[in-house]
Each structure stands twice: as structure tokens, then as C-alpha cells.
C-alpha positions as CSV (number, residue, x, y, z in Angstrom):
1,X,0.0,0.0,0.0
2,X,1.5,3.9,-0.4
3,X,2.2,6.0,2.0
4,X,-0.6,8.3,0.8
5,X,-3.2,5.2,1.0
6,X,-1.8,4.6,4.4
7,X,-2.7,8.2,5.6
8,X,-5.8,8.0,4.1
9,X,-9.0,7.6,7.1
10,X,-11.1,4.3,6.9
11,X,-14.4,5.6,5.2
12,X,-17.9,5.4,7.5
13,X,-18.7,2.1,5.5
14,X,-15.1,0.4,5.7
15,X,-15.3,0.8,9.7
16,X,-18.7,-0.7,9.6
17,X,-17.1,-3.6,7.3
18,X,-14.1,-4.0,9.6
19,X,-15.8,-3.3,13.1
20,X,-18.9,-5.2,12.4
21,X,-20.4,-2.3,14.0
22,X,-23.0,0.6,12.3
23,X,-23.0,2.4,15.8
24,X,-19.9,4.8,16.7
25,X,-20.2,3.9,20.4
26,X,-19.9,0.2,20.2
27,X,-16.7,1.2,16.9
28,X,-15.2,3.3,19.5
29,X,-15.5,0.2,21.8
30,X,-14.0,-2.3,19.7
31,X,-11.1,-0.2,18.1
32,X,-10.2,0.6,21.7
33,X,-10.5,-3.3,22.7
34,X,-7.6,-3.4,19.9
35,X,-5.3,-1.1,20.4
36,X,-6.0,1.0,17.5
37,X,-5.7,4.5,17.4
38,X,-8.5,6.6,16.8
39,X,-9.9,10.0,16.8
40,X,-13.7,11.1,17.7
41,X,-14.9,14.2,16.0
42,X,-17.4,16.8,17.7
43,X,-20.2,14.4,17.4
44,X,-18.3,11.2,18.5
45,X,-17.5,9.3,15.2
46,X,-14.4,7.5,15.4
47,X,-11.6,8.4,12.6
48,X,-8.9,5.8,12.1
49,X,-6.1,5.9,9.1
50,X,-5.1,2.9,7.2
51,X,-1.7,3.0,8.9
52,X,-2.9,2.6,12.4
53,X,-5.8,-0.2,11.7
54,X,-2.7,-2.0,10.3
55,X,-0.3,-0.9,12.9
56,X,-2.0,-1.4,16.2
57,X,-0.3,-0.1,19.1
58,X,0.4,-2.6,20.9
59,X,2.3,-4.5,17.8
60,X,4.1,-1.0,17.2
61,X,5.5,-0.1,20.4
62,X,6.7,-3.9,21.0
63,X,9.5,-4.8,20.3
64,X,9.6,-8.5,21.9
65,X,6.6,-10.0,20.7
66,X,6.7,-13.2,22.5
67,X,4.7,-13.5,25.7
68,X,7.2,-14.3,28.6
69,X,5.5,-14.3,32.3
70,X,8.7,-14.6,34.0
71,X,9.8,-11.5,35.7
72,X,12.7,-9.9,34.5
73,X,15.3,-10.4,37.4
74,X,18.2,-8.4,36.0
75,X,16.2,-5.0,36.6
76,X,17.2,-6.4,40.3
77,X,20.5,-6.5,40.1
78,X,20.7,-10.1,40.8
């Protein structure tokens, strides 16, 4: 996809597509659920670009996808 398609915001009907959802509250709900960034305008209609429906932030600020429940017992000085 271009950079330009990336910056591009998801239409009204492609967030009802992608969300399953024709009501803002219950998009707003959902897009929150999946860490994707969003914007409401004045009467509370979410706004989402390309780029961060297919950059979710919790995939773009990690950098060590794996899941690792140990704690990490260098931080203790051990």
C-alpha cells in the first residue's frame, strides 16, 4: 500500500465492514479493545487511518513479541 493510502482515514462504510459495527459507540468500543488508534470528531464518530488499523499499538511499540511471564530479574541486580 503507499504511504498516501496509508494516511488516508477508513471511510464510515469500511469501519462498519471492519468493526462489524453501524454504531460509533460500540466502533469506538471495539477499536479501543484493539489497540488501534482513533480520533472522535465533535459528534463522537471515530476516525482511524489505514496505517494505524494496520499498525495497532500494541504490535508498534513492542518490540519482543513473545509473551514471557517470567519477571525480569536483571532489573534487580541479581
Amino acid at each position: 500500500m503507499s504511504e498516501q493510502l496509508m494516511n488516508d482515514l477508513i471511510s464510515e462504510s469500511d469501519l462498519e465492514k471492519v468493526t462489524g459495527y453501524k454504531a460509533q459507540a460500540k466502533q469506538c468500543k471495539l477499536l479501543t479493545e484493539h489497540g488501534i488508534f482513533f480520533v472522535k470528531d465533535a459528534n463522537g464518530a471515530p476516525h482511524v487511518t489505514w496505517y494505524s488499523f494496520n499498525n495497532p499499538t500494541h504490535l508498534r511499540f513492542n518490540n519482543n513479541l513473545t509473551h514471557n511471564d517470567e519477571p525480569d530479574f536483571s532489573a534487580m541486580g541479581l
